[in-house]
C-alpha positions, 0 to 999 in steps of 0.5 A: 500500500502506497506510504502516502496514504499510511494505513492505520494498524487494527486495534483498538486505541484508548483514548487519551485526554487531550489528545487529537482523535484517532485516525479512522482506519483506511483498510481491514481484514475484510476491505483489505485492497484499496485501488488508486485514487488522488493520492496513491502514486503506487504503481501497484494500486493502479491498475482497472482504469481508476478515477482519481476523483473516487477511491475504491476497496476490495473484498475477496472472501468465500462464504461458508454455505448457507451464511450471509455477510451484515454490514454495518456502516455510515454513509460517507460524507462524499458525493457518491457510495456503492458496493458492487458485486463482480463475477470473477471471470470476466471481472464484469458487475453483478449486481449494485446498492447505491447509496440513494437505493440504500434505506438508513437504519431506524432513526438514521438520515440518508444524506444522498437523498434530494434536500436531504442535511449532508451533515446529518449525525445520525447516518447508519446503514445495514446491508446484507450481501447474499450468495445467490444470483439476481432473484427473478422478482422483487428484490429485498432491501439493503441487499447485494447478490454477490452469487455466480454459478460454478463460482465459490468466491465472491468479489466486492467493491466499495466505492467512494466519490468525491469524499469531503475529507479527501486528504491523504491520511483519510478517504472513507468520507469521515465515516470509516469502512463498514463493519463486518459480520457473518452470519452462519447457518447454525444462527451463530454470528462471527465478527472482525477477525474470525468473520474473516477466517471463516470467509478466508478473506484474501488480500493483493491486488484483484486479477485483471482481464488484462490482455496478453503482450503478444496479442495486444502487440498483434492487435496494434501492430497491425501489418501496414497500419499508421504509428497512430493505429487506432487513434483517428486524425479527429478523435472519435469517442465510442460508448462502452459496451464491453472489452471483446466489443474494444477489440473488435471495433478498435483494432478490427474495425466490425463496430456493427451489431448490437453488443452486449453492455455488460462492463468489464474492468470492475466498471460501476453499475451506476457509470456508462462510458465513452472511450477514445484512443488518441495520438499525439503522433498527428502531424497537426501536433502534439497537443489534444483540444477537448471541447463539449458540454458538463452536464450539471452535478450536485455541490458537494463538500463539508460547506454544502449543507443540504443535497441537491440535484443535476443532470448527472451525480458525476462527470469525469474524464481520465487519460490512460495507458492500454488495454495492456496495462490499464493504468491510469495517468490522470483526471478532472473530475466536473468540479475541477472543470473550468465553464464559461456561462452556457456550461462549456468546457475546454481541457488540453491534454498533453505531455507537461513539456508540451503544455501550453502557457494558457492551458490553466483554470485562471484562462478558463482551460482545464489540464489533463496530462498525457501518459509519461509512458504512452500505452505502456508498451512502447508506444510512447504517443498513445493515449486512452481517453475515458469518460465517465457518466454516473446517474443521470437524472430521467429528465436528462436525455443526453447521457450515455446510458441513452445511446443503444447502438454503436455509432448514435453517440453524437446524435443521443448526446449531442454536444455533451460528447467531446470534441477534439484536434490536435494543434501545436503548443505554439498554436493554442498559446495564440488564442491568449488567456 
């Protein structure tokens, strides 16, 4: 685990008079893996394409037949949290519970609720995670089915966006990770460390459907293709349907059919995407400009008293390295996007040596860097662009949870897709500040 984030030792801690509060526990037995976020520079926790403005932990545990997960948790002081259950084979999700979908326990406060005080003291939540697949009805409350045939384990995700107390010594949003108990067939209940020996919890980082060096050098090195393959003169960005989908679209050129949008990477239920492969390797130049429209998102934050509404819960674009590595190199997420009055954006990604003097939120312009180590394969130009839409609201018809069929991208989303040229550095400081 990154030193920057200086995980805290289990245990418990007496109080001293006086003396500063505990610090909240960022890891335990049971939520033992954090992915990358803002403040994690490990290159070992930074893998499945992370966004910087979320921070994610993993659970891999084996349930003991006829038993149930109880967790126990606040909900976080954050713009967003869920818990997503994945099938271990293709690393796609299962089944969500997200935060507004969560009822509070009795006497509690969902703070994610429209109008509802974000700064409520009283937030507690149970949530039960079962062993079994999506029932065919009515699902019950406060549950997680975490179930795949033929499969023993069961896989988890907690995810938190945007936490007011986004520093380095703490990111579960103030609150702490939920608590575990296992609730056996015999009616017997298991807590902390044996709950976690029962479920034979497992720590490391999560496996990746990452794709074989030799095939994804087959799939970019094509015979006869262009150094820039498979990044467009004019970058176009494809909504996300599933990896195989990528590859034959991207690399094989059959974007035709009606794929299946099932995720992959540990996608969040609650996101759909729109992806691009760029190049700074384009004789027009080095520097990619970015241009659209930011649906409107809730402020968040510990000044912001009451929950509000948007066209979307969150917004984010992220550079990457490759379906190789999946690293990530960068994000803004919506709060940090300069807008000019209509809502407009304008981002420049480049290599910092590239960077354009006025590429800075005091120009109205929003910087993304380039990958230092391109698609991590070699390929020192390549880039992999992501972005993210999450819950958007019925009444916003634009997002890409409208589009249905490879190529409607920019007649459902219209100028909320982005745009994009390259140019040289030289060329965009001529616009000024």
């Amino acid at each position: 685990m990154s030193a920057l984030v200086g995980l805290v030792t289990l245990g418990c801690v007496p109080a001293v008079a006086g003396a500063a509060p505990a610090a909240i526990p960022q890891a335990d037995c049971f939520w033992t893996n954090r992915i990358a976020s803002a403040y994690d520079t490990d290159a070992a926790h930074n893998y499945a394409f992370p966004d910087s403005g979320a921070v994610y932990w993993s659970a891999k545990v084996t349930m003991p037949a006829g038993s149930k997960i109880v967790l126990k948790g606040a909900f976080a002081h954050a713009r967003y949290q869920s818990i997503n259950s994945y099938n271990k084979a293709n690393n796609a999700p299962i089944d969500a519970l997200n935060d507004v979908a969560t009822k509070p326990d009795a006497g509690s406060v969902n703070p994610y609720r429209l109008g509802a005080r974000r700064d409520a003291t009283k937030r507690a939540y149970t949530i039960t995670v079962v062993n079994s697949g999506l029932p065919a009805g009515a699902r019950a409350d406060n549950t997680v089915y975490a179930g795949v045939e033929g499969q023993p384990d069961q896989l988890l995700l907690l995810r938190v966006y945007e936490p007011d107390s986004f520093k380095r010594a703490e990111l579960t949003g103030g609150v702490g990770l939920p608590k575990v108990e296992l609730h056996l067939a015999d009616g017997s209940i298991q807590t902390g460390a044996a709950a976690c020996a029962a479920m034979q919890a497992q720590g490391g980082q999560l496996s990746l459907t990452t794709l074989p060096e030799s095939l994804y050098k087959s799939l970019r090195e094509p015979a006869g293709a262009a150094s820039t393959f498979p990044a467009e003169a004019k970058p176009l960005f494809r909504a996300f349907y599933n990896t195989g989908f990528v590859i034959s679209c991207w690399y094989q050129g059959n974007c035709t059919g009606n794929p299946l949008r099932a995720g992959g990477q540990y996608s969040n239920i609650d996101n759909q995407y729109v992806a691009s492969f760029v190049s700074r390797g384009f004789a027009a130049g080095p520097v990619l400009v970015l241009k659209g429209k930011l649906p409107t998102t809730p402020q968040t934050g510990a000044k912001v008293k009451r929950t509000g509404g948007g066209q979307m819960r969150y917004w984010s674009i992220c550079q990457n390295e490759s379906l190789y590595t999946t690293k990530g190199a960068g994000c803004l997420y919506d709060s940090q996007i300069p807008v000019d009055a209509q809502g407009n954006y304008t981002i420049v990604t480049s290599r910092s040596a590239d960077r354009p003097k006025n590429a800075t939120a005091k120009c109205g312009v929003a910087y993304l860097p380039w990958p230092k180590n391109g698609d991590g394969d070699g390929h020192l130009d390549d880039g992999l662009l992501l972005v993210r839409n999450m819950l958007p609201s019925p009444s916003f018809h634009q997002a890409v949870q409208n589009t249905k069929t490879p190529g409607d991208e920019a007649k459902v989303m219209g100028p909320y897709l982005p745009r994009g040229s390259y140019l040289t550095k030289a060329k965009f400081q001529q616009r000024g500040c």
